[in-house]
N, C-alpha and C positions, 0 to 999 in steps of 0.2 A: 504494500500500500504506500504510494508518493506521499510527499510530506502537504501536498494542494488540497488531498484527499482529506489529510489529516487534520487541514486548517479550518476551525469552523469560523464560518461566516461573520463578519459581526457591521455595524454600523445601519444607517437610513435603507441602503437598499436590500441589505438584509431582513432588517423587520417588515420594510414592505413588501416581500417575498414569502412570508413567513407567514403562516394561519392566523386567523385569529382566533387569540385566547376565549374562549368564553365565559363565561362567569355562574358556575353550580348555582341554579334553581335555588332559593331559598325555601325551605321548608314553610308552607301552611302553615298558620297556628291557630290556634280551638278558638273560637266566637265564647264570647259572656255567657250567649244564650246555651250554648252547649255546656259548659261549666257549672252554669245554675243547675242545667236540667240533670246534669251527672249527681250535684252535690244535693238537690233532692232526692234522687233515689237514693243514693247513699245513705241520707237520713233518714227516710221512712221505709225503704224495703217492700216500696209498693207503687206500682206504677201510678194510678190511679189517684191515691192518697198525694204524694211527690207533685204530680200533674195540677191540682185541685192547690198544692201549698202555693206553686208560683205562679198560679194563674194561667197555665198552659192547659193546650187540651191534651189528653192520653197519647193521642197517634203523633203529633209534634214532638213530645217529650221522649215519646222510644226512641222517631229518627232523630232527634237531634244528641241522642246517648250513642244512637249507632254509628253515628257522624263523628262522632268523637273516636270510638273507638276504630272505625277506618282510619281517620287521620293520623290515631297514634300509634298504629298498627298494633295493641294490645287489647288483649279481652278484659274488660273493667268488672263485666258482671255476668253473673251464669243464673240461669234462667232455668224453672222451671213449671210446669204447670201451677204449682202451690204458691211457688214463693221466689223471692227474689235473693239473692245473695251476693256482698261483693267476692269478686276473686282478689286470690292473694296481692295481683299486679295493682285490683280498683284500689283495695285497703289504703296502700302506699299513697298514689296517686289522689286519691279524697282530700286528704292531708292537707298537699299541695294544692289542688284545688279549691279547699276554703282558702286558703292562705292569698291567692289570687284575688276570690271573691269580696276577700276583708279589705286588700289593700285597694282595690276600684273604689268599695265602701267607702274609705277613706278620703281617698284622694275627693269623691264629690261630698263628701260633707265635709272637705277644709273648703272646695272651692264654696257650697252654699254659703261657708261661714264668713269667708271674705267680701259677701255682699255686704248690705248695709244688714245690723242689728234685725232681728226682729223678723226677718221674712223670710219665704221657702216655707218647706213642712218640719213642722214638728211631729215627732210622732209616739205619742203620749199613752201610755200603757197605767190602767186604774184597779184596782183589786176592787171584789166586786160587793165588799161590805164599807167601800169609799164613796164608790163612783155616783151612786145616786144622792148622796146628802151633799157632798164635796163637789161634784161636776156647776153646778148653777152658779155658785159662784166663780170658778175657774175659768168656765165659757163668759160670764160677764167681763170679767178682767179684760180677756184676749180681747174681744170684740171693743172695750173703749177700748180697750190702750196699746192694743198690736194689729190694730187692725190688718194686716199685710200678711201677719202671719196665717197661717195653713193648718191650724193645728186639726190634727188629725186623731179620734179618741180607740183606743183597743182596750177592751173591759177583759182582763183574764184571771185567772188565779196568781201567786205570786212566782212559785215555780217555772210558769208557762214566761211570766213579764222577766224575769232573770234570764232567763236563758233569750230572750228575745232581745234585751239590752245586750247583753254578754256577744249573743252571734248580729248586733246591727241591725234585725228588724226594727224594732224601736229605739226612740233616742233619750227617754226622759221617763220614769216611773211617779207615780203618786201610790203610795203604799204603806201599811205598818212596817214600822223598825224597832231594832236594829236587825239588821239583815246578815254583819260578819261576813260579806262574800269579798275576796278579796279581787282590787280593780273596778270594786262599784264607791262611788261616792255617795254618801248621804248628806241632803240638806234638810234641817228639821224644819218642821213649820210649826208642829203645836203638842200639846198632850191636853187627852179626854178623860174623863171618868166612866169608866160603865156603871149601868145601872139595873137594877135589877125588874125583871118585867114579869109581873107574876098576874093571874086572875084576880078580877073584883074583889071576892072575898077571903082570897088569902091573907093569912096571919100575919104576913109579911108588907102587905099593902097598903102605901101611902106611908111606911116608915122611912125617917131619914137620919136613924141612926144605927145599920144595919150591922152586924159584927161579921169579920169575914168566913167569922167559923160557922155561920149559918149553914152557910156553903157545904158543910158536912153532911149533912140527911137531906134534902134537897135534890127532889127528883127534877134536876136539870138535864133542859133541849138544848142540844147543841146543834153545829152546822155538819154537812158531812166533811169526810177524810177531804184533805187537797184547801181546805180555806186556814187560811191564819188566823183567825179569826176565834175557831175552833181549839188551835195547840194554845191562842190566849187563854179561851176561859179554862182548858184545865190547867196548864201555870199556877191560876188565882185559887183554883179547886185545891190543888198539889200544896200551894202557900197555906192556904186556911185548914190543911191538915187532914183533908178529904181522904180517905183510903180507896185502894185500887178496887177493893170488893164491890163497893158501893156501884152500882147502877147511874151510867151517864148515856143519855138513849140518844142515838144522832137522829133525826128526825127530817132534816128539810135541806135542800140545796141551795135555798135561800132567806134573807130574815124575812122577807114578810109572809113566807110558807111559816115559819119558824114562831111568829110573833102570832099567825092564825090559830094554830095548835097550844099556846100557849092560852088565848082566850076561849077555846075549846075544852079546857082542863087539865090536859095532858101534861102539865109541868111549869115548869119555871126556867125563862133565860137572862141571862146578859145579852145590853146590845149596847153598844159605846152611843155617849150624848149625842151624835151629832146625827142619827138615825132615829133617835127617840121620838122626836114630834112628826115627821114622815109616817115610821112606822104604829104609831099606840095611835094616832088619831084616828085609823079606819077601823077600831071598835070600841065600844062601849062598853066591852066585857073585857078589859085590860086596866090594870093600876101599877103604876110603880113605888121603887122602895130607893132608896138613897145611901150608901157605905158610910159608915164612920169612917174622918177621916183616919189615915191616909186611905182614900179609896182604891181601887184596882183602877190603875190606868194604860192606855195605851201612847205611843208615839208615833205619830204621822207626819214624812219626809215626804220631798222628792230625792230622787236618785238617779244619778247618772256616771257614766264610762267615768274612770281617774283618763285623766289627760282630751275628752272629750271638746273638739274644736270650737265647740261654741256652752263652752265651763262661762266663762264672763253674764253668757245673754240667759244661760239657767237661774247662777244665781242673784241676779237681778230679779226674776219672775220668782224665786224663793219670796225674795223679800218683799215685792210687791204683792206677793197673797197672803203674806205673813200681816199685812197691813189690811187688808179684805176679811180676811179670816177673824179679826178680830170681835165682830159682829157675834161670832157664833158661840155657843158654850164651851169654849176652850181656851189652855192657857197657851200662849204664844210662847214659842222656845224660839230663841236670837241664835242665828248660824253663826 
């Protein structure tokens, strides 16, 4: 082989001679909508249920899981008549997928918060022994004084509103505390006294110097499993020296189910002040009773994400219901 042979080319007329390079296809990458639709199923294990959480309909939410799984050339989920399952590749892969899902979250509620103060949605999660005595004045508030804002009301249990703050559904809690969840903040607004709600002619009615050890033989209505409401009044039951033996009948899913049966006969409940005139007014066949002090009380906050981009515009509206609130049979707690 001559040394001509050996010479490689180099210089203008060389490269213009020479192929052009072309530049490797860049790889696809997965849509939101494909993300969301994987990290629903992943969450409920059910097309159907998953489809229904994001507002998708069934047949969109399968292609857009199978779309994904083309794309990334891996099986995410195994499928069978009964039930759905991730495979060991979806497990890994979900992970990464909220973590995606969280940072979009993100980034558009820093950009909402960069707006001016007070506007876009809020999206305001109520436990459901709050939401109807606490809501009228709350919707007053926004409507004078934020008018721009969005706010947007979810009445859940407290379980359901944590986890919904925690994964970014919602942005702002009204609920009993103290909650101990760590990354949630608490701003207090007030503390209540419960009262006791007994039939017309109980022994106990119209008293307002009640002892808590009453509490002890006292065929008390509770709410059912899943309300806080509930794990309060045995707390007070537990404090006033109530034994485990003793008969606590859960009776109703909600107070005014709860406060019906109470003027029925069937027992005796707590319901904190600020649902008392709501709920005792739709009968005549109800009276209440008052604690010595110190009564059994509750504490009700809002609560939001630590480090949450619009912490400033929360606690402003803390303090501006703190100041509303004072209307009502309760004592105001300063954040």
């Amino acid at each position: 082989m001559n040394a001509a042979k050996r010479t490689e080319r180099s210089g203008p007329a060389a490269e213009a001679g020479a192929p052009a390079k072309v530049a490797p296809a860049r790889p696809r990458q997965p849509s939101l909508a494909q993300l969301r639709a994987f990290v629903a199923v992943a969450e409920h294990l059910h097309f159907r249920d998953a489809a229904s959480a994001i507002g998708m309909s069934q047949p969109a939410l399968s292609a857009a899981v199978s779309a994904l799984e083309e794309l990334l050339d891996v099986r995410l989920l195994e499928r069978t008549t009964r039930k759905v399952l991730l495979s060991p590749a979806g497990e890994r892969l979900a992970v990464r997928a909220r973590t995606v899902l969280d940072a979009v979250g993100a980034l558009l509620e820093e950009a909402d918060a960069a707006r001016a103060p007070f506007t876009g949605v809020v999206r305001l999660g109520v436990i459901p022994t709050v939401a109807p005595y606490l809501l009228p004045t709350v919707l007053r508030l926004v409507h004078d004084a934020y008018p721009a804002l969005d706010l947007q009301v979810h009445e859940e249990q407290t379980s359901s509103l944590l986890d919904g703050l925690t994964q970014g559904r919602l942005d702002l809690l009204l609920l009993a505390v103290p909650l101990g969840v760590p990354g949630v903040v608490e701003l207090p607004l007030f503390e209540e006294d419960f009262v006791l709600v007994t039939p017309r002619e109980h022994w106990l009615a119209g008293r307002g110097d009640i002892p808590r050890e009453a509490l002890r033989e006292l065929d008390l209505l509770l709410l059912d499993e899943g309300h806080c409401l509930r794990d309060q009044a045995l707390d007070i039951c537990r404090e006033a020296g109530r034994t485990t033996g003793l008969p606590a009948t859960t009776s109703a899913a909600g107070l005014a189910t709860l406060v019906q049966l109470v003027g029925g006969g069937m027992g005796v409940t707590l319901l904190p002040r600020t649902a008392l005139r709501v709920e005792t007014g739709r009968s005549e066949d109800l009276a209440t009773g008052y604690f010595a002090d110190p009564a059994p009380a509750r504490r009700i906050a809002l609560a939001m994400r630590a480090g949450s981009a619009r912490q400033a515009e929360f606690e402003q509206l803390a303090r501006a219901l703190r100041g509303e609130m004072r209307r009502l049979p309760v004592r105001i707690v300063e954040g």
